[in-house]
C-alpha positions as CSV (number, residue, x, y, z in Angstrom):
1,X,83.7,89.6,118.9
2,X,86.8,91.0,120.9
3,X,86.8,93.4,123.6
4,X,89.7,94.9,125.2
5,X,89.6,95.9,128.6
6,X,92.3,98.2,130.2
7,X,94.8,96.5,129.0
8,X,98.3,98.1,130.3
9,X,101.6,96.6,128.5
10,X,105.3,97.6,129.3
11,X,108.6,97.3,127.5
12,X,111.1,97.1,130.2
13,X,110.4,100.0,132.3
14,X,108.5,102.3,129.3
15,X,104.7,101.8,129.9
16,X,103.3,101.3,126.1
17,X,99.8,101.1,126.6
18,X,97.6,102.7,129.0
19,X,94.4,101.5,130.3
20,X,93.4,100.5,126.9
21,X,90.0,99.8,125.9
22,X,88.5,98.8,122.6
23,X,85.3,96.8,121.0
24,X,85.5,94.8,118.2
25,X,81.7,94.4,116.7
26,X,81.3,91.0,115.0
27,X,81.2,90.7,111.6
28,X,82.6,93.8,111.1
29,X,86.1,95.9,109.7
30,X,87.5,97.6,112.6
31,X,90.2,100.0,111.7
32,X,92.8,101.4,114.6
33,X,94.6,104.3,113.3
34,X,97.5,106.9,114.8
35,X,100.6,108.3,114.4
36,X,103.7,106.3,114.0
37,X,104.7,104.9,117.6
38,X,101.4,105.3,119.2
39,X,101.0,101.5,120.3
40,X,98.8,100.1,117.3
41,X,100.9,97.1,116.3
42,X,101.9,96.7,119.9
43,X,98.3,95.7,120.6
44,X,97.7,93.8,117.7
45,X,100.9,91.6,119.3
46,X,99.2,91.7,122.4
47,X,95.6,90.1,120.9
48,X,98.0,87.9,119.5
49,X,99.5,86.8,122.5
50,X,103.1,87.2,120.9
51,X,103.5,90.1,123.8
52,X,102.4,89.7,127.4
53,X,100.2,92.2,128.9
54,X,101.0,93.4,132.6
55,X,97.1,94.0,133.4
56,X,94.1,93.6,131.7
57,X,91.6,91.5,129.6
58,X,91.3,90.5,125.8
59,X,87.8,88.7,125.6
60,X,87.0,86.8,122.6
61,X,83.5,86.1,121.4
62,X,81.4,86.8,124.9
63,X,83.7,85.4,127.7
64,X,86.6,83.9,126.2
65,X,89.2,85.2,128.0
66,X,92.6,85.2,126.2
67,X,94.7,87.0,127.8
68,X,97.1,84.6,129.1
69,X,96.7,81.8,126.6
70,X,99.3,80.5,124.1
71,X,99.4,82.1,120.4
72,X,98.6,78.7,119.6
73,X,95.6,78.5,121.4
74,X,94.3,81.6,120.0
75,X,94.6,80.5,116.4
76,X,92.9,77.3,117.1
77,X,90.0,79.0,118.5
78,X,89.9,81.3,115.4
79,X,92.0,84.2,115.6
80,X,94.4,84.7,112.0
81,X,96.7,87.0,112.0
82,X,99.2,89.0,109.2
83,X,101.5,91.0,110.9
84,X,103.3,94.1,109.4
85,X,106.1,92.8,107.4
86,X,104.1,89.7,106.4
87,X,106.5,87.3,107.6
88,X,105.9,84.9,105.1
89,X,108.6,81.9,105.0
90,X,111.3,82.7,101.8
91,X,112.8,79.5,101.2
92,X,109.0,77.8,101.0
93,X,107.0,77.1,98.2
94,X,103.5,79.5,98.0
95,X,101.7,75.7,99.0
96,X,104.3,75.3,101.3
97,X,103.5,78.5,103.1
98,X,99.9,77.9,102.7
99,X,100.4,74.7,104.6
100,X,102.2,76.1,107.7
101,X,98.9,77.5,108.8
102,X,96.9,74.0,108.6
103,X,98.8,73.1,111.6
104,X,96.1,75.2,114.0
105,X,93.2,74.2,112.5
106,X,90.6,73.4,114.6
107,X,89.1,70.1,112.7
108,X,92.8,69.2,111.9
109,X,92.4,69.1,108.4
110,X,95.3,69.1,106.1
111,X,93.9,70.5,103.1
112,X,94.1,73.6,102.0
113,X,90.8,75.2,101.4
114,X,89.9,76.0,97.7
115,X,88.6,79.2,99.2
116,X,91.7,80.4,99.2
117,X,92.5,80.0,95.6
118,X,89.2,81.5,94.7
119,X,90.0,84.7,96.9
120,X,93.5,84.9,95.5
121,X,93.9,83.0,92.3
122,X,97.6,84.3,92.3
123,X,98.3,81.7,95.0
124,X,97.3,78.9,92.3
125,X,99.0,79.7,89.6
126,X,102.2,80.4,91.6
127,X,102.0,77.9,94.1
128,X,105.2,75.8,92.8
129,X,107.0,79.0,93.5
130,X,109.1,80.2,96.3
131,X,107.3,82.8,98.5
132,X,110.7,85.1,98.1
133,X,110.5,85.3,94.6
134,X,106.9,86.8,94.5
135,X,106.8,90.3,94.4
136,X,105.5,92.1,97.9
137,X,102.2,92.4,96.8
138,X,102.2,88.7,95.9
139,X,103.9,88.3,99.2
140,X,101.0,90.1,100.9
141,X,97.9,87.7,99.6
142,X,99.9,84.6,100.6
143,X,100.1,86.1,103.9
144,X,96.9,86.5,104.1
145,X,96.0,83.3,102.7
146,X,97.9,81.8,105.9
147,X,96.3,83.3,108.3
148,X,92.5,82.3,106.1
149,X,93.3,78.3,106.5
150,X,92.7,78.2,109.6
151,X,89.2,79.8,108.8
152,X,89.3,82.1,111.4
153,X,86.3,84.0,113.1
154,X,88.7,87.1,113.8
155,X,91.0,88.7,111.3
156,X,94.2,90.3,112.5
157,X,95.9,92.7,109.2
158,X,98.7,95.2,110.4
159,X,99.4,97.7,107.8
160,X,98.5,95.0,105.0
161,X,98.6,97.9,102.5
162,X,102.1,99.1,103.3
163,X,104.5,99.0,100.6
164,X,102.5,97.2,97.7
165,X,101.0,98.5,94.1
166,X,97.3,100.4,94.4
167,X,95.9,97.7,92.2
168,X,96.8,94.9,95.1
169,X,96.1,97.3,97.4
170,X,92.4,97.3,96.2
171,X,92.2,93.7,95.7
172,X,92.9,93.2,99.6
173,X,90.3,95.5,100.4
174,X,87.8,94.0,98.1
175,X,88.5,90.7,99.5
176,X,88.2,91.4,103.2
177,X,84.9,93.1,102.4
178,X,83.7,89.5,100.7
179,X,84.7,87.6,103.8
180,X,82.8,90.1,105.8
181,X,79.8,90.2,103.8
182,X,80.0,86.3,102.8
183,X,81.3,84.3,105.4
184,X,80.5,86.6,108.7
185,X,84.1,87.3,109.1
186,X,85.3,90.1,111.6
187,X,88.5,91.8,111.0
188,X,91.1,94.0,113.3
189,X,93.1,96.5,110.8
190,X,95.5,98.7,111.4
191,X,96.2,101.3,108.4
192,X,97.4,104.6,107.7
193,X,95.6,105.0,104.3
194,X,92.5,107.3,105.2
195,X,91.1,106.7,101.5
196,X,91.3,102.5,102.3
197,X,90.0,102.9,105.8
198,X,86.8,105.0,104.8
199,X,86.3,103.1,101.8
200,X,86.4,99.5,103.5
201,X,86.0,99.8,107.1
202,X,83.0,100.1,109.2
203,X,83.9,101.9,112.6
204,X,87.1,103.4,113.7
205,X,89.5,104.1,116.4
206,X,92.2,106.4,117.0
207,X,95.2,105.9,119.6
208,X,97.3,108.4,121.0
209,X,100.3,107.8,123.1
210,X,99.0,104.6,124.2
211,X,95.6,105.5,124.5
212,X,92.7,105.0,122.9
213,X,91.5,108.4,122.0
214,X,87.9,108.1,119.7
215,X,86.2,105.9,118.2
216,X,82.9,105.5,116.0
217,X,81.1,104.4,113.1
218,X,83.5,105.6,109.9
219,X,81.6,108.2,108.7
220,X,82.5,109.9,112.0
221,X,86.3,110.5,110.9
222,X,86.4,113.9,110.8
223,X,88.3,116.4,109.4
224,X,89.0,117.7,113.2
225,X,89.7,114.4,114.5
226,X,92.5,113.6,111.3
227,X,93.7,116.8,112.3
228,X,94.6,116.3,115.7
229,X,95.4,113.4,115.7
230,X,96.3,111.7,112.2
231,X,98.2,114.3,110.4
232,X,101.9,115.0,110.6
């Protein structure tokens, strides 16, 4: 579904990512793991498109290339997106929100898919409310119940784990495996939680200093490999 090819990216003068490379098997959880500061939510910006690469390709299902297209553009041909931090829009109803994704939908529908509310009934019965009064685990679905409007074909989570209750935790696991298993979805994760990555994720890869370092099916996470170069 998504292959990167030596994909270089700079911050001024510090070079971030090196000759990157990565596959991204359809219908399937692929989890990119490292250290902090390694470069893993710098290339989920850069599949994004909300940072520019300096060489490189990103190509989307066979030979989409989209590596100098708008963010725009990607979302309308189905790449969704939950960035670390979740981003979600405070002063905004949950409905609200939800509605701010319906703008890159392919079809141009403006309904919000009952799909949604099945997958997170949460969103439902709080959709009246604003998004800053839920708590961050609440904050967390409706995130990624904006980037699932625009029923995308690629799933983007950064860290969508990070600072939320292990009950929600599970919950977001559960539901990416359903979208996976029901509706074909592929998903691009980035997480630190060994437990949630070998529990809901199919293949692996590990960066290092901008590099991408191994990679494999998930029951090839090794204890040598989380030694070198996952532990701190």
């Amino acid at each position: 579904m998504l292959k990167v090819q030596k994909l270089n990216q700079f911050y001024g003068e510090s070079h971030t990512l090196w000759d990157l490379e990565l596959d991204v098997p359809k219908g399937q959880c692929t989890c990119v793991m490292g250290r902090n500061g390694v470069g893993k939510t710098t290339l989920m910006k850069c599949v994004m498109g909300e940072e520019s690469v300096k060489s490189g390709q990103l190509l989307f299902d066979g030979d989409i290339d989209l590596t100098r297209r708008r963010v725009e553009d990607r979302s309308r041909l189905g790449v969704g997106y939950v960035p670390q931090g979740r981003q979600i829009f405070p002063l905004l109803t949950v409905e609200e929100n939800l509605r701010t994704g319906l703008a890159a939908r392919k079809d141009g529908s403006r309904q919000i898919p009952e799909r949604i509310y099945n997958l997170f009934p949460v969103l439902k019965e709080m959709k009246n409310r604003r998004g800053g009064d839920l708590s961050g685990g609440q904050q967390q679905q409706l995130a990624i119940g904006r980037a699932l409007v625009i029923e995308p074909r690629l799933l983007i989570l950064d860290e969508p784990g990070e600072g939320i209750q292990p009950n929600i935790v599970a919950q977001i696991g559960e539901v990416i495996r359903k979208l996976i298993e029901e509706d074909g979805l592929t998903v691009l994760l980035v997480e630190q939680k060994l437990p949630f990555a070998r529990k809901y994720a199919d293949r692996f890869a590990i960066m290092d200093r901008g590099r991408r370092v191994a990679e494999g099916g998930i029951a090839e996470l090794s204890d040598d490999l989380i030694k070198k170069h996952l532990t701190v």
